[in-house]
N, CA, C and O atoms as a Maestro MAE file, in Angstrom:
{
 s_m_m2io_version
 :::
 2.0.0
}

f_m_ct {
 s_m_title
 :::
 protein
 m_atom[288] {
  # First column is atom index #
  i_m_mmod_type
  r_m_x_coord
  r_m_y_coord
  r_m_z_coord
  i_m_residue_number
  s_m_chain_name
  s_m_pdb_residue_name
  s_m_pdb_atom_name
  i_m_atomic_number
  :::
  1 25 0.818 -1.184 0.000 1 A "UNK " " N  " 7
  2 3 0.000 0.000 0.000 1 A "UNK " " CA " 6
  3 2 0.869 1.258 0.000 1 A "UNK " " C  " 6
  4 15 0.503 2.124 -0.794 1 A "UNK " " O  " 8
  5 25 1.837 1.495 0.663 2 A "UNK " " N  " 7
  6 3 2.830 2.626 0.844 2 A "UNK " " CA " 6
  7 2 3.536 2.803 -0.592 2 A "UNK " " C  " 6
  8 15 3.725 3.961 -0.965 2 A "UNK " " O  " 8
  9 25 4.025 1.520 -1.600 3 A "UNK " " N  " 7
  10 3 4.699 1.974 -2.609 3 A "UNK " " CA " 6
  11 2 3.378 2.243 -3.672 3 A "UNK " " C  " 6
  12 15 3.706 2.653 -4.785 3 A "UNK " " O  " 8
  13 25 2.146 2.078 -3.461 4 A "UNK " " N  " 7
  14 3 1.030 3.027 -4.436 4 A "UNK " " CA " 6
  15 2 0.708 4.048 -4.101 4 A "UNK " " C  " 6
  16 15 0.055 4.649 -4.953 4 A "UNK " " O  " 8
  17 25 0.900 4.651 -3.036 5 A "UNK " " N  " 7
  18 3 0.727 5.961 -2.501 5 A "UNK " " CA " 6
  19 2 1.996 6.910 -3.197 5 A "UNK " " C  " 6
  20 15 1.977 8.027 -3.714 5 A "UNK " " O  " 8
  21 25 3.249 5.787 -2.923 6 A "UNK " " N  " 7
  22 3 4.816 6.658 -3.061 6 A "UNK " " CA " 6
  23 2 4.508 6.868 -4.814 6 A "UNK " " C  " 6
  24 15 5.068 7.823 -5.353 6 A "UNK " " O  " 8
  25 25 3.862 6.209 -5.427 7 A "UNK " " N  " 7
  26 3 3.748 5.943 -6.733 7 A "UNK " " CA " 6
  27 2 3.038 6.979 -7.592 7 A "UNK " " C  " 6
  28 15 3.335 7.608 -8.607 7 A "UNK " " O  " 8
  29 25 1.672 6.886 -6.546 8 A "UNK " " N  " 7
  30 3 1.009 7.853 -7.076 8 A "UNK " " CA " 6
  31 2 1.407 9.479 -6.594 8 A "UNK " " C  " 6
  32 15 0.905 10.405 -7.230 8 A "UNK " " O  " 8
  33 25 2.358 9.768 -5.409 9 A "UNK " " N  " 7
  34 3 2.562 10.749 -5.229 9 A "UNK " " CA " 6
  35 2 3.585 11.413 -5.951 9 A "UNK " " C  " 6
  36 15 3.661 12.638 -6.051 9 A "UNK " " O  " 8
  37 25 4.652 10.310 -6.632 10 A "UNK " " N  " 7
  38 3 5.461 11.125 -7.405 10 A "UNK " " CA " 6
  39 2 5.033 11.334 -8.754 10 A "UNK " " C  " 6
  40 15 5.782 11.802 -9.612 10 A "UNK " " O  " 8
  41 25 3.589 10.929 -9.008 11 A "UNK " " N  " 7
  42 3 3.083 10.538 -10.240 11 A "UNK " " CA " 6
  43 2 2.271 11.909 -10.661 11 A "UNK " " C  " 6
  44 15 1.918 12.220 -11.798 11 A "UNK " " O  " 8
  45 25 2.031 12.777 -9.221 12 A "UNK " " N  " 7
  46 3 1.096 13.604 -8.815 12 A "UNK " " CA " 6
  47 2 2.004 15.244 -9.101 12 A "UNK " " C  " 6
  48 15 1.737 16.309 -9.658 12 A "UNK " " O  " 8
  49 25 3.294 14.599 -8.275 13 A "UNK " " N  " 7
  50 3 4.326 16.022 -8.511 13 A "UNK " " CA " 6
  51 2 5.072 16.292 -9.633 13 A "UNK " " C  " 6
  52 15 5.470 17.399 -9.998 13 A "UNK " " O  " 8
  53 25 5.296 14.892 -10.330 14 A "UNK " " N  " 7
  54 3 5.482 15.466 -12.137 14 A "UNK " " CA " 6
  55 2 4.614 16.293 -12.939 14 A "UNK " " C  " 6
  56 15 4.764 17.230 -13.723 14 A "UNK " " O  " 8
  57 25 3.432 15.466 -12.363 15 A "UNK " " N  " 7
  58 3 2.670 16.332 -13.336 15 A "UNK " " CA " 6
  59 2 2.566 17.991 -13.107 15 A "UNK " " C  " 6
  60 15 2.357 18.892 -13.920 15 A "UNK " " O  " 8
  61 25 2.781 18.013 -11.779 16 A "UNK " " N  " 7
  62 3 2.962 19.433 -11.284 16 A "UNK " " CA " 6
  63 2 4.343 20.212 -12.047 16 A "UNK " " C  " 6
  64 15 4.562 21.061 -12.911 16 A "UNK " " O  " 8
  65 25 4.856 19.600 -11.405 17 A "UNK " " N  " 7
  66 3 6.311 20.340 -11.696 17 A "UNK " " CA " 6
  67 2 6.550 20.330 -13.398 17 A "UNK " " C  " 6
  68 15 6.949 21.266 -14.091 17 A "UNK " " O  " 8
  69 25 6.348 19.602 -13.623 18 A "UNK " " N  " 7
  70 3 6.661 19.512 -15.752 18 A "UNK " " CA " 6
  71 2 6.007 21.001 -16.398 18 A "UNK " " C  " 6
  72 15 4.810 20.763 -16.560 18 A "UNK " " O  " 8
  73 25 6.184 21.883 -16.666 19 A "UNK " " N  " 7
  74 3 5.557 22.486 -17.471 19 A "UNK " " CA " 6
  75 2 4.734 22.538 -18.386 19 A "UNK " " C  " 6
  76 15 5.411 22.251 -19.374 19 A "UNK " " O  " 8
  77 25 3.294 22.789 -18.856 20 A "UNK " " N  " 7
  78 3 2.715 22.423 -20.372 20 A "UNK " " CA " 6
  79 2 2.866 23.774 -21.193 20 A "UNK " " C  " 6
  80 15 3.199 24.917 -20.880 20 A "UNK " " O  " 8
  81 25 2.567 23.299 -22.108 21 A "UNK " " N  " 7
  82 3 3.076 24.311 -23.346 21 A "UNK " " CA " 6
  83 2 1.817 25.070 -23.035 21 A "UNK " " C  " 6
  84 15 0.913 24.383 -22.557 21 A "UNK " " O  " 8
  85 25 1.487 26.817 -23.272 22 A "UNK " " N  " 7
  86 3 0.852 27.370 -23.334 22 A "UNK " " CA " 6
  87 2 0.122 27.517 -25.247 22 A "UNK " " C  " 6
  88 15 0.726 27.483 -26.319 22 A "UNK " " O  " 8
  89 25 -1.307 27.672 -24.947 23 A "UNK " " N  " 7
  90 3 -1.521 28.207 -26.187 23 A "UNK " " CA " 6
  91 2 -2.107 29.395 -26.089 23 A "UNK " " C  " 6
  92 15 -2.197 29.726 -27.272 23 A "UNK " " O  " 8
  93 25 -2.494 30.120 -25.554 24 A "UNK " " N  " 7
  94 3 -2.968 31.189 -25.869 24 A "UNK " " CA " 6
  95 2 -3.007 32.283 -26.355 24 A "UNK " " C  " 6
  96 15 -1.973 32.875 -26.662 24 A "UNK " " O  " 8
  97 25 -4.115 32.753 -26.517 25 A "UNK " " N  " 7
  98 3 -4.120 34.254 -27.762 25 A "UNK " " CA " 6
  99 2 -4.713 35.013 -26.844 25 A "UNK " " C  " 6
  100 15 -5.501 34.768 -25.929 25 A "UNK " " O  " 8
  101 25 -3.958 36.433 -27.434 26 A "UNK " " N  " 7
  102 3 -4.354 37.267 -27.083 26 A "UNK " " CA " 6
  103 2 -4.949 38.451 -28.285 26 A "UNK " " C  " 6
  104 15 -4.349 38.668 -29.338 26 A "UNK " " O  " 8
  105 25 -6.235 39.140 -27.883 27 A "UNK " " N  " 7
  106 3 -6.666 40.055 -28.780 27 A "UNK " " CA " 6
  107 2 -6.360 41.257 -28.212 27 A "UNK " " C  " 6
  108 15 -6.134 41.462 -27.019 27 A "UNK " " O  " 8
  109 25 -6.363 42.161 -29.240 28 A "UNK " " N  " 7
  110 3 -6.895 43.682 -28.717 28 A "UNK " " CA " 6
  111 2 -7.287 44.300 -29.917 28 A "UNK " " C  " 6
  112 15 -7.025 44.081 -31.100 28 A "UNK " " O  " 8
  113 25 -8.067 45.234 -29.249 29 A "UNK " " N  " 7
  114 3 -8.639 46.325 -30.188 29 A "UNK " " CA " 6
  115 2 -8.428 48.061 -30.131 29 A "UNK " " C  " 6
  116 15 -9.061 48.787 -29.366 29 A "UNK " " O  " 8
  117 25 -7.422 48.522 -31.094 30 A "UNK " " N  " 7
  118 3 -6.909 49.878 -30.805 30 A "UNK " " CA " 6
  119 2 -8.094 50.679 -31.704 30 A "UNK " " C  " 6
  120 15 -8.985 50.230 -32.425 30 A "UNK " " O  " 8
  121 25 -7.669 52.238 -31.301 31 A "UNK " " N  " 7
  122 3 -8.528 53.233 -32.244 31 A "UNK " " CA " 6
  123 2 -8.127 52.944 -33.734 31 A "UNK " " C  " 6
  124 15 -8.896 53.141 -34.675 31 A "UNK " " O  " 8
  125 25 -6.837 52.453 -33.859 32 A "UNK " " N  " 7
  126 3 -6.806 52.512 -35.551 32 A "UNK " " CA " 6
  127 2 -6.923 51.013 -35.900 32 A "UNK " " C  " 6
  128 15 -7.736 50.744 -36.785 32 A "UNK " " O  " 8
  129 25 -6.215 49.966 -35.323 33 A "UNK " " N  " 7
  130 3 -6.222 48.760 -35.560 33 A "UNK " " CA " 6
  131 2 -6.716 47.933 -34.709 33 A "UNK " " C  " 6
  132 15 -7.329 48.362 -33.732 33 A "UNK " " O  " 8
  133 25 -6.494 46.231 -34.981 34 A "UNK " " N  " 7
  134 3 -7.119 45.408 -33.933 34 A "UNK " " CA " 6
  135 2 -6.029 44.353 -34.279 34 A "UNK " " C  " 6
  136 15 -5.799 43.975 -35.428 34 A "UNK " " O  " 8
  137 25 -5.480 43.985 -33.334 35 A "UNK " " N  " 7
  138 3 -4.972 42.302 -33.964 35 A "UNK " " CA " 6
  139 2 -5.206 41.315 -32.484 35 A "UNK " " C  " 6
  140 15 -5.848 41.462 -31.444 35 A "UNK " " O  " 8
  141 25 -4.286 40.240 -33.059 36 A "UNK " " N  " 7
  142 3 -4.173 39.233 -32.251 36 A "UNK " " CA " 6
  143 2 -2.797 38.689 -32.306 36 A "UNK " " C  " 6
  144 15 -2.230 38.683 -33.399 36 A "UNK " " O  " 8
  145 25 -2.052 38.123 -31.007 37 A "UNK " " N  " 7
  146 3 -1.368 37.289 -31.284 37 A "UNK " " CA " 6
  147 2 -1.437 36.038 -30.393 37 A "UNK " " C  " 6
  148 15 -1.812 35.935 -29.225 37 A "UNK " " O  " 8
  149 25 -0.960 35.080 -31.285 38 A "UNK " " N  " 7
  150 3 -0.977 33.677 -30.787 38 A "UNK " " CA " 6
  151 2 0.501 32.838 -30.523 38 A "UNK " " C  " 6
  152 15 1.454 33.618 -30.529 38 A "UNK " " O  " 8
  153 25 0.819 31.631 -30.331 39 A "UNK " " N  " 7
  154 3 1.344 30.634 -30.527 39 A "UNK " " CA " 6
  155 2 2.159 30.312 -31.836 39 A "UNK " " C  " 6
  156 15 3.329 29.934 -31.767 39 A "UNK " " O  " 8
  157 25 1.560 30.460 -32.916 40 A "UNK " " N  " 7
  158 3 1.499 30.665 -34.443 40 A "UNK " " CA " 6
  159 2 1.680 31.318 -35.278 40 A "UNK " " C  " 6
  160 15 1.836 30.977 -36.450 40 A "UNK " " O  " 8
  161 25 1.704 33.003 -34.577 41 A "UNK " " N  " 7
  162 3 2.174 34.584 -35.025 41 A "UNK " " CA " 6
  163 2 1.035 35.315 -34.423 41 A "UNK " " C  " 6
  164 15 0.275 35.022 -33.500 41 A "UNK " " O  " 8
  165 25 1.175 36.920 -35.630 42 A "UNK " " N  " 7
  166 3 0.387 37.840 -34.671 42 A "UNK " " CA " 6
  167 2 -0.824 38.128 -36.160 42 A "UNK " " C  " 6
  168 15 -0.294 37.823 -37.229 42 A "UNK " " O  " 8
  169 25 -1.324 38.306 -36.204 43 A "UNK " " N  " 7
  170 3 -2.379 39.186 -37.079 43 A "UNK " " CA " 6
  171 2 -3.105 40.534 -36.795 43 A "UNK " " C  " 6
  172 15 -3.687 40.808 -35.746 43 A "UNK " " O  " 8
  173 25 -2.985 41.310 -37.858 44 A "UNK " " N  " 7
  174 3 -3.258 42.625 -37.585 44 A "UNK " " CA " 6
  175 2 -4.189 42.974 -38.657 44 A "UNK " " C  " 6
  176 15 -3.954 42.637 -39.817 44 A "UNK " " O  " 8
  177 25 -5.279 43.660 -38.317 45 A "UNK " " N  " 7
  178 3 -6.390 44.345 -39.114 45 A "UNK " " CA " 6
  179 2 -6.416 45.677 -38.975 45 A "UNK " " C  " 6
  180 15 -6.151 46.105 -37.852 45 A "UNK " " O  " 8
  181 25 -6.701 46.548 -39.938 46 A "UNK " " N  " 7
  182 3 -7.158 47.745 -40.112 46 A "UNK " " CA " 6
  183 2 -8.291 48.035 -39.994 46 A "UNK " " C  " 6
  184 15 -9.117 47.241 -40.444 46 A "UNK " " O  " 8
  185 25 -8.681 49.082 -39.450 47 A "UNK " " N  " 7
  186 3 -10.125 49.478 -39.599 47 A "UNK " " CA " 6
  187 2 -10.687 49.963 -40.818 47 A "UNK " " C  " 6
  188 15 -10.136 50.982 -41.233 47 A "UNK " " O  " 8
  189 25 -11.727 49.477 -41.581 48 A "UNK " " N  " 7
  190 3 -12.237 50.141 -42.979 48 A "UNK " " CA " 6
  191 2 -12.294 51.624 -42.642 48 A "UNK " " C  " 6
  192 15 -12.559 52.155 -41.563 48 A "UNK " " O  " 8
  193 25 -11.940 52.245 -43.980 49 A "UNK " " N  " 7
  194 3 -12.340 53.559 -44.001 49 A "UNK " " CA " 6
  195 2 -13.795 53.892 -44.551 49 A "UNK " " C  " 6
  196 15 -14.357 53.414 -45.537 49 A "UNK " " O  " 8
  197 25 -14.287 54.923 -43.571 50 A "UNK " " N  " 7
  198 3 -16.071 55.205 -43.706 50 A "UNK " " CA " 6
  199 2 -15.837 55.544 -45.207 50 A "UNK " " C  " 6
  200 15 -14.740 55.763 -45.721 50 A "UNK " " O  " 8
  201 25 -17.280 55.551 -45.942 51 A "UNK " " N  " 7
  202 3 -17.387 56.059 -47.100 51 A "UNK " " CA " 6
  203 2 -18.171 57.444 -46.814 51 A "UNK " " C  " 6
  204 15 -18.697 57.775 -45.751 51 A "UNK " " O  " 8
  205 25 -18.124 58.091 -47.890 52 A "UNK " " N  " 7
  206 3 -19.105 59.060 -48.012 52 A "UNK " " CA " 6
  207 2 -20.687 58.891 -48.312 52 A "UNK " " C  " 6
  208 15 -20.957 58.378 -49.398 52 A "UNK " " O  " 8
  209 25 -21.471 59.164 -47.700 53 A "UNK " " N  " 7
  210 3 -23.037 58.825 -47.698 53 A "UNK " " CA " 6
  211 2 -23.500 59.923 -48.726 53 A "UNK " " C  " 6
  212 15 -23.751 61.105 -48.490 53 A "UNK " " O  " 8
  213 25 -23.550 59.275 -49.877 54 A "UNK " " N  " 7
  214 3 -24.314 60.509 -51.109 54 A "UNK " " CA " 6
  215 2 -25.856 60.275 -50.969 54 A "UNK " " C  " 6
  216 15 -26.388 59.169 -50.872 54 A "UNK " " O  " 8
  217 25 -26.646 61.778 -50.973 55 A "UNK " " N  " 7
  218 3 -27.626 61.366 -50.918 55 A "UNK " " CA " 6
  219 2 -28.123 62.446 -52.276 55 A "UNK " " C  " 6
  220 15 -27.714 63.603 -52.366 55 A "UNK " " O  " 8
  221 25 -29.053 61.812 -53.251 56 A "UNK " " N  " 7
  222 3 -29.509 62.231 -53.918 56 A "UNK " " CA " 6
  223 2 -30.863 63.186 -54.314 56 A "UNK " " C  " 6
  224 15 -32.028 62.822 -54.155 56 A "UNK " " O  " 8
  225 25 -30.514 64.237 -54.757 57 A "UNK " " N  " 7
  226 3 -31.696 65.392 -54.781 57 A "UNK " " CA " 6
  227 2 -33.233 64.681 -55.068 57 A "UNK " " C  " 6
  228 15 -33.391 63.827 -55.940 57 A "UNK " " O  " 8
  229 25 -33.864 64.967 -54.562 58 A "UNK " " N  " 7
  230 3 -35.309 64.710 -55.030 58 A "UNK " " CA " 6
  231 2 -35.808 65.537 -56.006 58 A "UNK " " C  " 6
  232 15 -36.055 66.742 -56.027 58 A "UNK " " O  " 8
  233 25 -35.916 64.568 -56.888 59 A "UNK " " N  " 7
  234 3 -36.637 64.639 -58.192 59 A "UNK " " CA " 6
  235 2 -37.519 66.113 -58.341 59 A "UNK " " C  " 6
  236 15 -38.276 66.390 -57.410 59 A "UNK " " O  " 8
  237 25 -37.433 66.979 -59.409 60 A "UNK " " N  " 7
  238 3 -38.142 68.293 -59.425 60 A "UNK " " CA " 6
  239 2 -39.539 67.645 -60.115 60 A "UNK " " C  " 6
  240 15 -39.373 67.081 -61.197 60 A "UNK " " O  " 8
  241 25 -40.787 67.684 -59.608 61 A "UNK " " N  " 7
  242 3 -42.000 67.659 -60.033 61 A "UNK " " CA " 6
  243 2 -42.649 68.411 -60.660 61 A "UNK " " C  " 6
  244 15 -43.422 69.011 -59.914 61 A "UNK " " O  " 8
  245 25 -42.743 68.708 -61.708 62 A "UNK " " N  " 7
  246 3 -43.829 69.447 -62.842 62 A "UNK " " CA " 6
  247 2 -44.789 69.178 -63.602 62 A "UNK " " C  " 6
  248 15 -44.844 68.361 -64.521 62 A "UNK " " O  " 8
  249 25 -45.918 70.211 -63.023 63 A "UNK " " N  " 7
  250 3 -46.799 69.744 -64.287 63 A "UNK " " CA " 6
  251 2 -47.325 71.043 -65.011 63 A "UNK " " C  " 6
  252 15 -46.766 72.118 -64.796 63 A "UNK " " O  " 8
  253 25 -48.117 70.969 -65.643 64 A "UNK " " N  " 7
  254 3 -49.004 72.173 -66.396 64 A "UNK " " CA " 6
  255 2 -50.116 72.103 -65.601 64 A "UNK " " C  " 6
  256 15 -50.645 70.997 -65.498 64 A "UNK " " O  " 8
  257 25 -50.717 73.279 -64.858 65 A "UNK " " N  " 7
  258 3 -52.033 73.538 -64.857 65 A "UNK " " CA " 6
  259 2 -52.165 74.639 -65.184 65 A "UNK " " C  " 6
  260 15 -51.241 75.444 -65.309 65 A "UNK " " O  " 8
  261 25 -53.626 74.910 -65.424 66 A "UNK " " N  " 7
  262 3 -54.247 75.710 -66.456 66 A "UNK " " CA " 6
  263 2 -53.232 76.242 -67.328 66 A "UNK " " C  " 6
  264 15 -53.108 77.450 -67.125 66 A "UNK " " O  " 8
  265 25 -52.501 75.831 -68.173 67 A "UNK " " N  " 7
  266 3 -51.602 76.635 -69.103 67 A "UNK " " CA " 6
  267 2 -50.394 76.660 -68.806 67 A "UNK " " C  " 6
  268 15 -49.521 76.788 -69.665 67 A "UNK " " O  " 8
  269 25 -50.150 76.542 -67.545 68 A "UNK " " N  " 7
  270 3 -48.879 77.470 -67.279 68 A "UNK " " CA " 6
  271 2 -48.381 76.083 -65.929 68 A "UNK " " C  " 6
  272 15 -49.012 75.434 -65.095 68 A "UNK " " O  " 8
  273 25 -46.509 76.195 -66.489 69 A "UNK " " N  " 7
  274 3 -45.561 75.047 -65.584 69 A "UNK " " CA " 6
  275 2 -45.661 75.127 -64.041 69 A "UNK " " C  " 6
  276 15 -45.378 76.139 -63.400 69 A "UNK " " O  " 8
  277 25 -46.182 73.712 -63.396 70 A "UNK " " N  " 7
  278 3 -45.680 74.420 -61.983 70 A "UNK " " CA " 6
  279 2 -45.260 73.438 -61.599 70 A "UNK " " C  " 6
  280 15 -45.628 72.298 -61.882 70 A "UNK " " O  " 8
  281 25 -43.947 73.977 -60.493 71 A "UNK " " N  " 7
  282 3 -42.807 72.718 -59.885 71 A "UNK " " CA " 6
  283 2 -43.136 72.738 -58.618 71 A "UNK " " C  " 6
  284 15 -43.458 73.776 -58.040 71 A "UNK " " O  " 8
  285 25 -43.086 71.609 -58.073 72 A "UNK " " N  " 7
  286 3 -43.337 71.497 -56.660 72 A "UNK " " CA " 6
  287 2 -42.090 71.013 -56.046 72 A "UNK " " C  " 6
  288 15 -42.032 70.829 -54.830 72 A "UNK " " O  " 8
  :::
 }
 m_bond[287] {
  # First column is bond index #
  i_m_from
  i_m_to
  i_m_order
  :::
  1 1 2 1
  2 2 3 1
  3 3 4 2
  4 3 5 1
  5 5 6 1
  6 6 7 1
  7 7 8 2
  8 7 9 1
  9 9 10 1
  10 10 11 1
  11 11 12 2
  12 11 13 1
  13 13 14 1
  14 14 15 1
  15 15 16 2
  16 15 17 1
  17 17 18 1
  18 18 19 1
  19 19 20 2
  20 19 21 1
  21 21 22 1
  22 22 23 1
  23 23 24 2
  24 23 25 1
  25 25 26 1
  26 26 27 1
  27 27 28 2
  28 27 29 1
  29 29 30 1
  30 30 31 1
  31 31 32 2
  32 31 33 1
  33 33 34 1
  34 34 35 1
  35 35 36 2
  36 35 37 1
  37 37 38 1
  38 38 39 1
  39 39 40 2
  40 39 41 1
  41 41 42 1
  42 42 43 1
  43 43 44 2
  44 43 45 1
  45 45 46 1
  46 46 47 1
  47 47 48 2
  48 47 49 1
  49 49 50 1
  50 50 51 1
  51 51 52 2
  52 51 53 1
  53 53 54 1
  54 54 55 1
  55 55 56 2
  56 55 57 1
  57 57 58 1
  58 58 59 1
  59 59 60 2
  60 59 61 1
  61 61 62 1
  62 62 63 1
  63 63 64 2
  64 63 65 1
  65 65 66 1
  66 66 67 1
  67 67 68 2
  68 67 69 1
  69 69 70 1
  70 70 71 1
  71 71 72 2
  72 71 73 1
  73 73 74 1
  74 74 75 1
  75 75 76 2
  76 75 77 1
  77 77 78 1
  78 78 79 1
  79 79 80 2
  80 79 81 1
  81 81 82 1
  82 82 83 1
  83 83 84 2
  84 83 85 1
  85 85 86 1
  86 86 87 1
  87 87 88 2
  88 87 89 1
  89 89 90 1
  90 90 91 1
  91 91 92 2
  92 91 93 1
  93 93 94 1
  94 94 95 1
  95 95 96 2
  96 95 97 1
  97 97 98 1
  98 98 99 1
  99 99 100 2
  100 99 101 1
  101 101 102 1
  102 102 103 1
  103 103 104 2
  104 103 105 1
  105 105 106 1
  106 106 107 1
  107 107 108 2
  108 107 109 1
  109 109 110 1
  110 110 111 1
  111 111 112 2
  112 111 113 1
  113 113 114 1
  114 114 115 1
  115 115 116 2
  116 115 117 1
  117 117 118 1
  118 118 119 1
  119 119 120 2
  120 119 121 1
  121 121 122 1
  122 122 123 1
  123 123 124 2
  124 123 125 1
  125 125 126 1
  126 126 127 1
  127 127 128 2
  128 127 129 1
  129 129 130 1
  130 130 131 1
  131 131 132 2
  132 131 133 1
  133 133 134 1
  134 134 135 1
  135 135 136 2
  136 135 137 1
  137 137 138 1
  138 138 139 1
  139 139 140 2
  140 139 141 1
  141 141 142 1
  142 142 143 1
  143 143 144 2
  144 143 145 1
  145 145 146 1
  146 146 147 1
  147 147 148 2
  148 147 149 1
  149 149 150 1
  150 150 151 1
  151 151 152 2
  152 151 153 1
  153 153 154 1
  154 154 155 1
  155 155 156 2
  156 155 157 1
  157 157 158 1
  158 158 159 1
  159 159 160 2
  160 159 161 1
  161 161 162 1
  162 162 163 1
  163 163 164 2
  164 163 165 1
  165 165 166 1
  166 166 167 1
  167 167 168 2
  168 167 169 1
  169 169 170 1
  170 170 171 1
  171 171 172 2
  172 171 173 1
  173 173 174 1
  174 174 175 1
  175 175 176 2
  176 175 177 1
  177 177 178 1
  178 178 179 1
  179 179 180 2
  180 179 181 1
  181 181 182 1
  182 182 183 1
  183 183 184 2
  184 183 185 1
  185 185 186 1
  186 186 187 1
  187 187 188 2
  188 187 189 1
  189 189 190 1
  190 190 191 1
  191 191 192 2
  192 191 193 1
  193 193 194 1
  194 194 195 1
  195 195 196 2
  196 195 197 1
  197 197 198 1
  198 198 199 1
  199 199 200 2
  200 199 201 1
  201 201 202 1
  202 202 203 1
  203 203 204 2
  204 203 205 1
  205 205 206 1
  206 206 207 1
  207 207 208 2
  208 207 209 1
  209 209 210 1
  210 210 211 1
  211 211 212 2
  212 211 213 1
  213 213 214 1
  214 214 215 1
  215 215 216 2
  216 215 217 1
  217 217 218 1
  218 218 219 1
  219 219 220 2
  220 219 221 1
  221 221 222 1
  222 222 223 1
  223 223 224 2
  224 223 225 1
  225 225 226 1
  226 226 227 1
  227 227 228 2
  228 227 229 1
  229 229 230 1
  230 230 231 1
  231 231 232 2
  232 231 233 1
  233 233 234 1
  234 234 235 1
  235 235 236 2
  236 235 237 1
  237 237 238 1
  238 238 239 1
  239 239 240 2
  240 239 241 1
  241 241 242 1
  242 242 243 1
  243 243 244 2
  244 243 245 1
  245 245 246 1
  246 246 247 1
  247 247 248 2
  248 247 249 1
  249 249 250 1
  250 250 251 1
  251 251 252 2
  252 251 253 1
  253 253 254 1
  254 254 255 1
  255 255 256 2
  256 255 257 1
  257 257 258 1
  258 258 259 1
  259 259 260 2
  260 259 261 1
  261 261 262 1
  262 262 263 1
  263 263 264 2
  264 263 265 1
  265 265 266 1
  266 266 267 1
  267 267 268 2
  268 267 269 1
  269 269 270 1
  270 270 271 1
  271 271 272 2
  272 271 273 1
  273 273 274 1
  274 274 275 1
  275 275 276 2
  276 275 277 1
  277 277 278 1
  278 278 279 1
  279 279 280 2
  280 279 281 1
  281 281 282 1
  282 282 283 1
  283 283 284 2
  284 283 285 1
  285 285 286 1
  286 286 287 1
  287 287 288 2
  :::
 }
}
């Protein structure tokens, strides 16, 4: 019984003591960019640039009454 205890206790502190490989990522998100890095490298994104919002005139309406053009 004592050498399954001794067995499992040094069985207990390897696993402790051994190091495991980390994987983790990390993100962030700046005012101009965003990336990530990992294990594997880093990746970096840009933020799209806004477009311009065109908005188009409304249509001039005309008609003739009694004789004569009128635009609304």
């Amino acid at each position: 019984m004592k050498a399954l205890i001794l067995v499992a206790g040094m069985f207990g502190l390897a696993a402790i003591a051994i190091p495991a490989e980390a994987n983790a990522v990390v993100c962030a998100r700046g005012v101009v960019r965003a990336g990530c890095a990992g294990p594997g490298g880093a990746v970096v994104a840009r933020r799209p640039v806004p477009r311009a919002v065109v908005v188009r005139p409304a249509p001039v309406r005309c008609a003739i009454v009694n004789g004569r053009r009128v635009c609304r």
